[in-house]
Steps between C-alpha positions, in 0.01 A plus 500: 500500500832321560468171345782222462558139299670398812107440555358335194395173500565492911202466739459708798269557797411815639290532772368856616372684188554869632767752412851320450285159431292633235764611355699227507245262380468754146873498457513126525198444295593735225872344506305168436502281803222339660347642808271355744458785748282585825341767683257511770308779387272415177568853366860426482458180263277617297772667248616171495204275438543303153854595486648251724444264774331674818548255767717513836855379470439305828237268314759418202724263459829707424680280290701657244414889587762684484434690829223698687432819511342668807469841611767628782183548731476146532676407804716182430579394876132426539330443183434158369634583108852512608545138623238391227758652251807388624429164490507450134833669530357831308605920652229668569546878378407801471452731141814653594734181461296471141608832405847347587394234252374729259852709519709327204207581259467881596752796339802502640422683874629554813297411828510694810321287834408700789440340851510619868207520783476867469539729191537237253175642300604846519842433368374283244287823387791730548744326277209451226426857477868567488573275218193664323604843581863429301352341213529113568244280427346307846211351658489400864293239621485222776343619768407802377326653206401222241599175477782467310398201288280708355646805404661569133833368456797776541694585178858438522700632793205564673475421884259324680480597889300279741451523824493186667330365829621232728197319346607523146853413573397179617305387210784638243806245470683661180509884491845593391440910578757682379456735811308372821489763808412471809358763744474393813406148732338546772209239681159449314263247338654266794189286433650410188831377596649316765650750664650846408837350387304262228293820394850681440642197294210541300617851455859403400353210249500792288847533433590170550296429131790749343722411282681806453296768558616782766344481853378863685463463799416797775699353784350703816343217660657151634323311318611624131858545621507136564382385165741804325774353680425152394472593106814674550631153672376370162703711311166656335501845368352749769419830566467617909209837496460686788266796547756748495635415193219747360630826628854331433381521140369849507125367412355558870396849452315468145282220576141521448279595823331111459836364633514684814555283795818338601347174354468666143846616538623099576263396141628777320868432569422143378356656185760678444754220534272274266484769245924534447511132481221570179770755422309783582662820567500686838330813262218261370440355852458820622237626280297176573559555863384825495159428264417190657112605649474163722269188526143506619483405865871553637574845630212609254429866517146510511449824531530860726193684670541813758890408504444152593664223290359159449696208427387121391751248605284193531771314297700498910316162528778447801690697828857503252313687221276743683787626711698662207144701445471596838919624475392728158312751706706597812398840683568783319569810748299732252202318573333480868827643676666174377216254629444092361317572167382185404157343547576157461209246419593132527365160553340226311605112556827483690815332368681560777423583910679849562578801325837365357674789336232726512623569879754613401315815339223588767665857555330601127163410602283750658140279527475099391182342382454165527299291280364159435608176690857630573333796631489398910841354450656789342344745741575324845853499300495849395305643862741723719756573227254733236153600515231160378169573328355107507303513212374154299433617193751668199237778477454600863857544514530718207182717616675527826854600366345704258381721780779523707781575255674766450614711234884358437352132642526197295185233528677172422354140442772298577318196680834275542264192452307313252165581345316237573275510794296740282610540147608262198865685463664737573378694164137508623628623854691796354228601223230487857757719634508731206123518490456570848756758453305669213174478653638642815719779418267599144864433299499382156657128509385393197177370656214458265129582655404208653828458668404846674137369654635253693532709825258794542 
C-alpha cells in the first residue's frame, strides 16, 4: 500500500467504497487522516465499519476537509456532490491526484500517464511488460489492473505507468508525469461533457499538469495534432508518433501475434516511443514487443476449432475502436478464393447512430450478426452491403457463426457499442462470449464445469 504524511492529520471524504475508493480510503487511513466515507451498497462499508465515519459526504458539513474523494464513475455534470463540494471551496478528486500527493514520500521514480479513447489500456500493458521484460521495476495502474494506491511502493528508479481516463483526469489537478502519451481523440462519453471539444480538453488537461515531463503524442487524428501543436506553441518538450514509425524502426515484423491490427500497430509505436524516453533500447523494446501475450478482452485469441479462429474484442465499446478489428483480418486469397473472412458480431447500447469507421472495412466481412439493442440499427445499417444474421442474443450469434465458418474464417466480437443493455461491463460480455464459444465449439477456454451447462 502506498501511504503518504502529506495525509496525516488531514480529513477526507470518500464516497463509493469499490475498487479505486477502497483503496483510497486504506491508504488515507493507514497514512493517518480521518475518513468519513460512503457507499451505497452495505457490503462495501462493512470493511470500514468502526474504522471511520460511514456517512454520505452530502449530509456533512465540509468544513475544513481537505477534499473529496469520489470514484471517476460518478458523473460530475449531474451529480449533486460536485456543487455540494465546491462550495466550501474544497477539489473533489480522485485516488490518482493522491498518489500525486503521495509522490514526494515514495523512492525516487519516474511516472509514465497513458490517455487516449482507444488503445490507452493496451499500451499501458505493453509498456509494463516491456519495462519488466528489461529488468526495471513497474506497476501500472489507473484504469487498469489494481488501484494504484494500493500497490507496494516501487524501489528507486522504478516506473509507475497509468493509464488514465477522461474521468480520472478530471478529478487529478497535480500529476507531474514524467511521460504522458496520448493515442488517439476521437468522439465518446459525449454525455459527460459539453460537447466533443470539452471532452478533448479533458484529454489535453493531462499535459497541461506537466512541469517538465516529455509529451507523446500519436498525431494521426485532428484532434491530437491540435493540442501537439499547441504544447509545441508552449515551448513544451514533444514527441510527434505516427504508425509508421514502427516499421521505420525495424520492430514491425517481430511483434507478438496479440498486436495484430493496424490499431495495435498505432499503441505499439506509442510504446515504443514511451519506452526510449525511459531510456530503453530499441533491442529491449523489441523483445517486449515480441513476448507481449495481450490483455483479456481486446483482440483476445480465444481459441481455434476446424480452422476457425475466435477472437474477443468486447473492449471496442465504440465504431473508432471496433473498426481497427474489423481492418486485422482482410481476405486472404488462400482462403475461400479470396472471399470476406470475418464473421463479425456487434451490438449492445449504441454510442453513436452509424457505423462510423467500421464502414470503412465492410469488404472483410463475409456474414454480420447483430445483437442486443443496437442490433435493428446496425442491421438496417449494415443490410445491402454484407450478408445480416439478426440475432438478439451473444449466444445465438455465436451458435450461428459457429456453423457457418470456415476453415481460414475469423469469428470476431467486436460489438462497436457499450455493454449495457445486457451486461454489467464489458468484462462480463467478453467472458459470455468466451463461454458460449467453449460450449459451442467443445474448445478448452479455461471454462470450469458449470460454466459449460449453461447451454445444452
Amino acid at each position: 500500500m502506498i501511504t503518504s504524511p502529506a495525509f496525516a492529520g488531514k480529513r477526507y471524504a470518500v464516497l463509493g467504497l469499490a475498487r479505486s475508493g477502497a483503496a483510497a480510503a486504506e491508504a488515507l487511513l493507514a497514512s493517518g487522516a480521518q475518513v468519513a466515507a460512503w457507499d451505497r451498497q452495505p457490503h462495501a462499508r462493512e470493511p470500514f465499519e468502526g474504522r471511520c465515519q460511514l456517512i454520505d459526504p452530502l449530509e456533512l458539513d465540509l468544513s475544513g476537509f481537505a477534499g473529496v474523494v469520489v470514484s471517476p464513475g460518478v458523473p460530475l455534470n449531474s451529480h449533486p456532490i460536485g456543487p455540494h463540494v465546491w462550495q466550501y471551496g474544497l477539489p473533489v478528486i480522485g485516488d490518482i491526484e493522491l498518489f500525486a500527493s503521495a509522490r514526494a514520500s515514495l523512492p525516487p521514480h519516474k511516472v509514465v500517464g497513458i490517455t487516449g479513447t482507444n488503445g490507452k489500456s493496451t499500451t499501458t500493458a505493453l509498456v509494463h511488460h516491456i519495462l519488466q521484460t528489461a529488468g526495471v521495476a513497474s506497476v501500472m495502474g489507473g484504469n487498469i489492473g489494481d488501484p494504484i494506491l494500493g500497490q507496494q511502493p516501487l524501489p528507486e528508479g522504478g516506473v509507475y505507468v497509468l493509464e488514465l481516463s477522461s474521468f480520472q483526469i478530471d478529478l487529478t489537478f497535480t500529476l507531474d508525469c514524467d511521460v504522458a502519451a496520448l493515442t488517439n481523440i476521437t468522439p465518446d462519453h459525449l454525455d459527460r461533457y459539453a460537447g466533443f471539444e470539452a471532452y478533448a480538453a479533458s484529454k489535453e488537461r493531462l499535459f497541461q499538469m506537466q512541469a517538465s515531463g516529455v509529451a507523446v503524442i500519436c498525431t494521426e487524428d485532428d484532434p491530437t495534432c491540435a493540442i501537439a501543436e499547441g504544447l509545441e506553441t508552449a515551448g513544451k518538450a514533444l514527441v510527434r508518433v505516427k504508425t509508421a514509425d514502427l516499421d521505420a524502426a525495424g520492430l514491425a515484423a517481430g511483434r507478438s501475434p496479440s498486436l495484430a491490427g493496424p490499431h495495435n500497430a498505432q499503441n505499439a509505436a506509442v510504446a515504443v516511443a514511451i519506452c526510449r524516453q525511459l531510456g530503453l533500447s530499441d533491442e529491449q523494446i523489441a523483445a517486449g514487443l515480441a513476448s507481449y501475450r495481450g490483455l483479456p478482452h481486446r483482440m483476445e485469441r480465444v481459441c481455434e476449432a476446424g480452422g476457425v479462429v475466435y477472437i474477443n474484442d468486447s473492449k471496442a465499446t465504440n465504431a473508432a475502436s471496433a473498426a481497427p478489428a474489423l481492418a486485422a483480418f482482410p481476405p486472404d486469397p488462400a482462403v475461400n478464393d479470396g472471399a470476406p473472412r470475418i464473421h463479425w458480431i456487434v451490438g449492445g447500447l449504441p454510442k453513436e447512430d452509424g457505423l462510423g469507421a467500421c464502414a470503412d472495412h465492410l469488404g472483410n466481412v463475409a456474414v454480420a450478426y447483430t445483437v442486443g439493442e443496437a442490433g435493428p440499427m446496425f442491421a438496417s445499417h449494415l443490410e445491402g452491403q454484407v450478408k445480416v444474421e439478426r440475432c438478439e442474443l451473444i449466444s445465438e450469434a455465436v451458435r450461428r457463426a459457429a456453423d457457418a465458418a470456415q476453415p481460414g474464417e475469423v469469428v470476431l466480437l467486436s460489438p462497436a457499442c457499450a455493454s449495457y443493455d445486457q451486461f454489467r461491463d464489458y468484462e462480463k460480455r467478453g467472458h459470455h462470449f468466451r463461454q458460449m464459444v467453449g460450449v459451442i465449439t467443445g474448445c478448452d477456454t479455461g471454462l470450469d464445469a458449470e460454466s459449460r451447462s449453461i447451454l445444452p
